[in-house]
C-alpha positions, 0 to 999 in steps of 0.5 A: 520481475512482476512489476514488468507485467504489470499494466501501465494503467496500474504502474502510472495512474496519477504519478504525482499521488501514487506510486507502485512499491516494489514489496519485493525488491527484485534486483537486490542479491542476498548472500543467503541460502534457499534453507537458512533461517532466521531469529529474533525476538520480538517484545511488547510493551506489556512485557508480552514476548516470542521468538521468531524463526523464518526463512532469512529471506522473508519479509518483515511485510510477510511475517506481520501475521506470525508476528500478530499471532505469537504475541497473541494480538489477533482478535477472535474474529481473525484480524490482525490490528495494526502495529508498528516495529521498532528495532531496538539495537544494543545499548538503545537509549545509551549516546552509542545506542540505536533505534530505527522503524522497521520497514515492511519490505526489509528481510529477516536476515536483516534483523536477525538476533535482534529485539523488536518493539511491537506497538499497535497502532490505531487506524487514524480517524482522518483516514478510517472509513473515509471515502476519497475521490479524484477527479481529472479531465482534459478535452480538445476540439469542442469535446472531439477529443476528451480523456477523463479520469475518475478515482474512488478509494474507501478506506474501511475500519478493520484494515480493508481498502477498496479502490476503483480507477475508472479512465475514459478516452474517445475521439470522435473525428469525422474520419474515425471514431476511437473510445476507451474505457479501463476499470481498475477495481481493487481490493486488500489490506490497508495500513498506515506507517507513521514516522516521526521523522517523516515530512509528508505526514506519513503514508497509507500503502494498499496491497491486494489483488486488481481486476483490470478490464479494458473495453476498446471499441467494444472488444474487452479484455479482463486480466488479474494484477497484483495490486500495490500503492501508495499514498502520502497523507498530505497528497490525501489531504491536499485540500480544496486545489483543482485536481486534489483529492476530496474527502468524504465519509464513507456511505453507509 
């Protein structure tokens, strides 16, 4: 899968406030054929309504756009605000009825001859042209040997993000002296999932592309990456702890 290529910098940096979302789902079969479609409608609260077709195999991530443009939501510079999906089956409101918040890496086939309730969302004031920044270091041996790593994450007004992890090692033995440095710079589309049910707040996920560059005793080494993260709204906003994220405005 594309995620097996992906860099471990990428795949482990901070485990316990990131982690990598598999947007697509490899390893999971669909009895679907390659040219099937798929339909469903998909209504606003104003009334405002389209019909969407697609490949069955698409994503509800992939289709946000269509979606955006057939109900006449993008704005004239081309942005597409935020909106969330809900899917309302038959009988909604009724004791049989059923509702669930759509998620982006669900297929269409999933939802196919369905309605779906399309509400924009605003951007939270908490997180909109915020900078976060962490900061983590380990050192041993009076600074022989030290690991540091330094995070900075701006989350812009208008749905765009960009994301810089810088980690340092060295090791400055008498035998042997060892130093590297590995910059991941990222940039792309941001968004905010809200869930009334969910515990932690909610979470921003961040999907774009990353320039990975790795300097290792003055040889570097740059690759492209695919870019995909997540992040729990309390982690962000874990407050004064050592080793917690600090928040900040953005600079102008």
């Amino acid at each position: 899968s594309d995620l097996d290529k992906l860099p471990p910098q990428i795949l482990f940096a901070f485990p316990p406030i990131a982690s990598i979302m598999d947007w697509s789902r490899d390893g999971l079969e669909l009895d679907l054929g390659m040219e099937e479609d798929a339909d469903f409608k998909v209504v606003m609260l104003s009334g405002r309504s389209a019909t969407i077709r697609c490949p069955a195999a698409a994503t509800v991530g992939s289709l946000r756009r269509k979606i955006a443009e057939s109900l006449d939501m993008v704005d004239p510079v081309g942005d597409c605000p935020p909106f969330q999906m809900t899917l309302v089956a038959e009988g909604a409101g009724d004791a049989e009825g059923d509702s669930r918040m759509l998620r982006d890496d669900m297929f269409a086939t999933e939802i196919a001859g369905h309605s779906i309730s399309v509400v924009a969302t605003p951007e939270p004031d908490w997180c909109k042209n915020k900078r976060f920044k962490k900061h983590y270091l380990r050192g041993r041996r009076c600074g022989m040997e030290e690991h540091e790593e330094t995070v900075l994450l701006d989350l812009k007004s208008g749905g765009t993000f960009s994301y810089h992890r810088h980690q340092h090692d060295h090791d400055h033995d008498f035998d042997c002296s060892y130093s590297s440095d590995t910059h991941i710079r990222a940039n792309g589309q941001w968004t905010f999932h809200a869930d009334p049910d969910d515990e932690d707040g909610g979470r921003v996920s961040l999907k774009g592309e990353a320039v990975v560059t790795e300097t290792t005793n003055k040889k570097e080494k740059v690759k492209k990456q695919r870019f995909n993260m997540l992040f729990l709204r309390k982690d962000l906003l874990g407050g004064d702890a050592k080793g917690s994220w600090k928040t900040s405005d953005m600079p102008h």
